[in-house]
C-alpha positions as CSV (number, residue, x, y, z in Angstrom):
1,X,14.5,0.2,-0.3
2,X,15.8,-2.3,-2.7
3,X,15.0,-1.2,-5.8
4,X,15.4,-3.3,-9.3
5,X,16.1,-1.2,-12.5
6,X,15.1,-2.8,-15.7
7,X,16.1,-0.4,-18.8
8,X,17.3,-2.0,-22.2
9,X,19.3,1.6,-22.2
10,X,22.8,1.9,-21.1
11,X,23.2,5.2,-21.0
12,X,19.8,5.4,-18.6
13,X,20.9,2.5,-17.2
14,X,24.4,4.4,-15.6
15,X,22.6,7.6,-15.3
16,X,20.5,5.8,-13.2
17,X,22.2,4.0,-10.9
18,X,24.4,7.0,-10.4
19,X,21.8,8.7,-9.1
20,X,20.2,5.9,-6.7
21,X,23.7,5.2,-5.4
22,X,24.1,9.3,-4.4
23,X,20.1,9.3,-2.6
24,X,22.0,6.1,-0.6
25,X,19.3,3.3,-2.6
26,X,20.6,0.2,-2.5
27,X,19.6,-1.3,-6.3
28,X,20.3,-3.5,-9.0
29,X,20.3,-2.6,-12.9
30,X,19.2,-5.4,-15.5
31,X,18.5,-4.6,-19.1
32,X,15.6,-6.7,-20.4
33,X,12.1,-8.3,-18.8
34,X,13.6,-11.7,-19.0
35,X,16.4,-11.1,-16.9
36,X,14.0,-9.1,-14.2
37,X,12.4,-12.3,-14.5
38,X,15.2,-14.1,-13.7
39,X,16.1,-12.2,-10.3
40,X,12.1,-12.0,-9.3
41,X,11.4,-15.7,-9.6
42,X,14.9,-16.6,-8.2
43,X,14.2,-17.8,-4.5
44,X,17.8,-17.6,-3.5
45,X,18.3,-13.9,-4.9
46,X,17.7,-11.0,-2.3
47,X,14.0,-9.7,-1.9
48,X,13.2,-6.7,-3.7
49,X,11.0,-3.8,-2.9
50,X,10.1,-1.8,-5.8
51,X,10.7,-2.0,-9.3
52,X,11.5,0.7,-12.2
53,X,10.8,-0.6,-15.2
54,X,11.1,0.8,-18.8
55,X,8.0,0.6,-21.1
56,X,9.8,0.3,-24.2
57,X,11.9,-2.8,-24.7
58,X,12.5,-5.5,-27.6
59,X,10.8,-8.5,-27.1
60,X,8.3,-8.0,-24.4
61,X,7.2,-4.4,-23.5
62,X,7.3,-3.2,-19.7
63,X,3.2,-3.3,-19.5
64,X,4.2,-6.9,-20.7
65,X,6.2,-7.8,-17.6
66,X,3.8,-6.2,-15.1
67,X,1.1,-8.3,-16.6
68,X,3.0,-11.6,-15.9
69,X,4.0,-10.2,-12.7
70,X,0.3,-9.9,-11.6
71,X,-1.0,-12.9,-12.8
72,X,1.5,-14.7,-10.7
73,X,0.5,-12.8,-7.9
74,X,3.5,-10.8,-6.7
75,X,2.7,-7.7,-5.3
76,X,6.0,-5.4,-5.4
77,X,5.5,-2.0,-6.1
78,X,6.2,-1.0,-10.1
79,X,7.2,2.7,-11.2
80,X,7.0,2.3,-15.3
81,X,8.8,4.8,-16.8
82,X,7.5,6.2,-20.5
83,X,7.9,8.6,-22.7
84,X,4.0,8.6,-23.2
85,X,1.6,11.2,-21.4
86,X,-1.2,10.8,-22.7
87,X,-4.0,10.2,-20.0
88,X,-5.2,6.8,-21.5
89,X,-1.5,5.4,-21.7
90,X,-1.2,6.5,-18.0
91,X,-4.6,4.5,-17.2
92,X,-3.8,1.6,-18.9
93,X,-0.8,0.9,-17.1
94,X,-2.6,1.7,-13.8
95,X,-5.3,-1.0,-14.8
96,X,-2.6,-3.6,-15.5
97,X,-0.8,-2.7,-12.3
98,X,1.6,-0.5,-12.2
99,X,1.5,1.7,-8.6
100,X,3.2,4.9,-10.5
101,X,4.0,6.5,-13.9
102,X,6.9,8.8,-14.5
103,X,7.4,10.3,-18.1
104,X,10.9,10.9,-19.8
105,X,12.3,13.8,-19.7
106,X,12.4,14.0,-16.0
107,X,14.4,14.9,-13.2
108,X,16.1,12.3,-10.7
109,X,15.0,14.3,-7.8
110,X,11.3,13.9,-9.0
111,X,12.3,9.8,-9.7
112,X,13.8,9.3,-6.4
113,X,10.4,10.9,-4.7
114,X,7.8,9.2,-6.5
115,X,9.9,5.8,-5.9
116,X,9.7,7.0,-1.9
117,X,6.0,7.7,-2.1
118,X,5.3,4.5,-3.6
119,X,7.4,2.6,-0.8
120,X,5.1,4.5,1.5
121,X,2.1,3.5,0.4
122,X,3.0,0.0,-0.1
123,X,4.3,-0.3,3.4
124,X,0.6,1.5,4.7
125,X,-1.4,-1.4,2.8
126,X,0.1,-3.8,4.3
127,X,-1.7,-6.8,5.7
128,X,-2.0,-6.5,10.1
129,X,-3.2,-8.1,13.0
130,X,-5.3,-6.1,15.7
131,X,-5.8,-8.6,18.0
132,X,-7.9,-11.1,17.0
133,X,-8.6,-9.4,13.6
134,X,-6.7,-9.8,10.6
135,X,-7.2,-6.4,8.0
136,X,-6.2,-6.8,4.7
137,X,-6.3,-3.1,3.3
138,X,-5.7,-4.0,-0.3
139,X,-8.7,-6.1,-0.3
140,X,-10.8,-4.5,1.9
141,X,-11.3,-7.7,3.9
142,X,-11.5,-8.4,7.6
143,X,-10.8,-11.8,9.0
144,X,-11.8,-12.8,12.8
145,X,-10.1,-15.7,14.2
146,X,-10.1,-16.5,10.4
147,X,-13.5,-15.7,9.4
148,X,-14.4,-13.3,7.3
149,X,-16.7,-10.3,8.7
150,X,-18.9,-8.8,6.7
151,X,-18.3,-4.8,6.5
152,X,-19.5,-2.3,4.3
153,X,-17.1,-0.2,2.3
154,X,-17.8,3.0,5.1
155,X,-17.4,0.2,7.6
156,X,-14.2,-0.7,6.5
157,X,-12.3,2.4,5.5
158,X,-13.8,3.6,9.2
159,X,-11.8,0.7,10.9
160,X,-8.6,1.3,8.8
161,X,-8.2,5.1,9.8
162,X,-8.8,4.0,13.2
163,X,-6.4,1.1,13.0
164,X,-3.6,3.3,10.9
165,X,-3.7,5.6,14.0
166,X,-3.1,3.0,16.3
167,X,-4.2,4.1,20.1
168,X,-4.4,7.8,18.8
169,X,-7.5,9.7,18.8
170,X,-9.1,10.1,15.4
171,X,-11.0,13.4,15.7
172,X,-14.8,13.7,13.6
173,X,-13.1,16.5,11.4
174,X,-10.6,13.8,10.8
175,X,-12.6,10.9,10.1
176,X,-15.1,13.0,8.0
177,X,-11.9,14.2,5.7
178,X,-10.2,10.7,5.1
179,X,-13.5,8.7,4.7
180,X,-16.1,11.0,3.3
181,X,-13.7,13.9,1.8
182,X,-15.7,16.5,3.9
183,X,-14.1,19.3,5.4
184,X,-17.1,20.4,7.0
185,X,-19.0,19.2,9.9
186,X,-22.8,18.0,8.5
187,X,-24.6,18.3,12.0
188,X,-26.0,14.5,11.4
189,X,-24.7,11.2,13.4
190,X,-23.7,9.3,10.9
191,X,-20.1,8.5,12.1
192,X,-21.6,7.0,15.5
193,X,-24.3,5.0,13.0
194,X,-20.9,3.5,11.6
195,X,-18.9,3.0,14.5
196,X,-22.0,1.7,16.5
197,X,-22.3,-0.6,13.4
198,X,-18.5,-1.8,13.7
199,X,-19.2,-2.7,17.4
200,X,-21.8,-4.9,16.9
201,X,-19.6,-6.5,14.3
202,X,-16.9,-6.5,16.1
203,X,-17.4,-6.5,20.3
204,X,-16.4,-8.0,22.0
205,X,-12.6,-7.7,20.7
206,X,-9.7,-9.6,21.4
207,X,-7.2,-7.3,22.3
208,X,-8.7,-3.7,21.6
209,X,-12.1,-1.9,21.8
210,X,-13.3,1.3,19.8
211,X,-13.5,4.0,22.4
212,X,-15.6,6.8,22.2
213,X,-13.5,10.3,23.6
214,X,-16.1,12.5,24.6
215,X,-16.0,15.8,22.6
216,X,-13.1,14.9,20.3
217,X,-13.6,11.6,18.6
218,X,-12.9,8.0,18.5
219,X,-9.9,5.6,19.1
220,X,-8.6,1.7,19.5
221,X,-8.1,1.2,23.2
222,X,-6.3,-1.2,24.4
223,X,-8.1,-4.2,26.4
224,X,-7.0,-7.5,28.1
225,X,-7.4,-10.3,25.5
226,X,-9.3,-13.4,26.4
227,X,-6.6,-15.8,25.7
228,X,-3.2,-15.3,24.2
229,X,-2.3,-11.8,26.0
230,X,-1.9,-8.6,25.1
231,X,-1.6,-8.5,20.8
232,X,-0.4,-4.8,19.4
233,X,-0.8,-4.2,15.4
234,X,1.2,-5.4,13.8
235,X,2.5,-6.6,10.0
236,X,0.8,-9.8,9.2
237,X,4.1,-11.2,8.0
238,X,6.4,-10.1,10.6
């Protein structure tokens, strides 16, 4: 992960980077929101993937910077590091965007896993194709052949398990965790109700079908597509 340090601190700043350059994280240090700016909106500067931004800063706070970065649409993932705890601080910056919140004092270990977990989750809500179906996680939307489907929010989160495990079977006890938080089985139907539902949306699919594994669960199958071959999942923009 390229990773994009933005700390008006020097002493942070080196303590820092020493410790992304022994975890092997490629990175570059810049010590105020304009020059983050700068290297963000710069089309001939190197991609980023995550940025770790200081809240504090003269001239335009960190919650500042993810703001603008919002508004103009760019999604990279934002660590803002604090030395607030409070609960409301830690909302607000969630609310303006900010994907994780680290508070100083802390150690680099903890820093270097957060900034992992948040590259994880990023890369899991990305945009893919199924087939003919284009699933946009962050937005709960579906797309067919570039038409939007109508799911409900069960419908949808349904799908995405089944799509995030690809051609592996998603057990009930599975399903029922990730989508309704159970751990228990409720003796009701009410998974089939939703996949039935998703197949009449759905069928016949380009590509895939949901298939129904007697006594264990449910899982995307592949299936001849109807006109431009076989189509795995896969990132939108890839």
């Amino acid at each position: 992960m390229k990773t994009l340090l933005v700390d008006d601190d020097p002493a942070f700043r080196r303590l820092a980077s020493m410790a992304l350059n022994a975890a092997g994280v490629e990175h570059e240090c810049v010590a105020s929101p304009a020059a983050a700016i700068e290297r963000l909106e710069n089309a001939q500067a190197p991609r980023f993937d995550l940025l770790l931004l200081d809240q504090e800063m003269p001239g335009m706070t960190g919650e500042d910077l993810i703001q603008r970065l919002r508004k103009q649409g760019l999604d990279i993932p934002i660590v803002l590091v604090t030395i607030h705890d409070g609960l409301s601080d830690k909302v607000r910056a969630l609310r303006l965007g900010a994907d994780d919140y680290i508070v100083k004092p802390f150690s680099f270990e903890e820093l270097l896993a957060r900034l992992r977990a948040v590259i994880r989750r990023s890369h899991s809500n990305r945009p893919v194709r199924v087939g003919a179906l284009e699933i946009d996680p962050r937005m709960r939307s579906v797309k067919r052949d570039g038409r939007a489907v109508d799911l409900t929010t069960r419908e949808f989160e349904v799908l995405w398990v089944l799509v995030q495990a690809q051609e592996r079977t998603v057990t009930r006890k599975e399903m029922l965790h990730r989508v309704w938080s159970m751990n228990f089985e409720p003796g009701t139907n009410f998974i089939q109700v939703h996949v039935s539902r998703l197949r009449q949306k759905l069928e016949p699919l380009d590509g895939f079908r949901i298939q129904t594994v007697r006594g264990q669960g449910y899982r995307l199958a592949s299936a001849p597509a109807r006109s431009r071959g076989s189509n795995p999942q896969q990132p939108l923009d890839s």
